[in-house]
C-alpha positions, 0 to 999 in steps of 0.5 A: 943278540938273541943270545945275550939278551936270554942270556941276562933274563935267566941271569935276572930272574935268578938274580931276582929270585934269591933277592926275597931269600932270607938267610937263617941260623940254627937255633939248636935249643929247637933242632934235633940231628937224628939218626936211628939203625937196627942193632941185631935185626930185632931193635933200633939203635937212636942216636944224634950230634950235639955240635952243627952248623948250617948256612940256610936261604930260605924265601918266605914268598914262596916257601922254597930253599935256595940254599942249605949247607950244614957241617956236622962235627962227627965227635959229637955223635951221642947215642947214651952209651959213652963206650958205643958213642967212642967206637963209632969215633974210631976209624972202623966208622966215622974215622973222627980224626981224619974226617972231623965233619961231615957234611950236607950241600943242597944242590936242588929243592923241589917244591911240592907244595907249600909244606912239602919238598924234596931236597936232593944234595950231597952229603958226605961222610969219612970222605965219602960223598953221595947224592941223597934226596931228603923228604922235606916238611915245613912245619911254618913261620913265626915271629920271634920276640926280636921281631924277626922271622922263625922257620920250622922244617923237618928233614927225613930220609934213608942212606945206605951204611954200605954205600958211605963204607961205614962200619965195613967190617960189621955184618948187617946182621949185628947192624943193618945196612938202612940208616934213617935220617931225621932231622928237626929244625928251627932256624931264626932270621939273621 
């Protein structure tokens, strides 16, 4: 008897918990997906995706994510150069055709204040997927003209090229092994 009646207050409070989460959608005209690499040892290469998605769970009452998977379209890297932006489609690195998105699944987020948290999820690039834990940054909440809640997060963090296999074949010496990760979003309530 015990048991079960535990077992229904963890099932309500978590039940209760995702009730004040609000969905959001991305507003791209406000978010950035970014990246930036070393090129040679002596310069950073920048670069970002044009084409996204996200579903996001957000609880305005206590500033927490409950939720966040985003698809990223991996066609859509850009880093203003056509010929780079084309080998990194190419099998040595994205493998586009194979693997068109790549993907981020929120497993956890930590709260550390009220602007602060770390958010550990899975993402997963050309069909290699690892654990990654993302510096995390609220920048606020505000209404929009249509009345309904705007958020503005900051996402920021480092992989490794090696670990996701990518661009095996290319000494850390032409492109190094640590890709920072920085991500600028605004969200709008749906």
């Amino acid at each position: 008897m015990k048991k079960i009646l535990l077992s229904s207050l963890v099932a309500a409070s978590f039940l209760s918990a995702s009730l004040f989460a609000q969905e959001y959608s991305l507003d791209k005209a406000h978010t950035d997906i970014g990246f930036k690499i070393k090129h040679l040892q002596i310069s950073n290469v920048k670069g970002n995706f044009k084409d996204y998605s996200a579903v996001i769970d957000f609880d305005p009452k206590t500033y927490e994510f409950k939720k966040l998977e985003a698809v990223i379209k991996v066609a859509s890297v850009n880093t203003d150069n056509q010929t780079r932006d084309n080998h990194l489609r190419q099998d040595d690195f994205f493998k586009a055709k194979k693997y068109p998105d790549m993907t981020f699944v929120m497993k956890k987020y930590e709260k550390i204040n009220k602007e602060k948290g770390k958010m550990t999820g899975i993402l997963t690039i050309a069909g290699v997927s690892k654990e990654v834990v993302l510096d995390t940054e609220i920048g606020g909440m505000a209404k929009g003209k249509d009345g309904k809640e705007k958020i503005g997060f900051s996402l920021n963090g480092k992989i490794k090229r090696s670990e996701f296999k990518f661009g095996a074949g290319t000494s850390t010496l032409t492109l190094g092994d640590d890709i920072t990760l920085s991500i600028d979003a605004e969200a709008n309530e749906k």
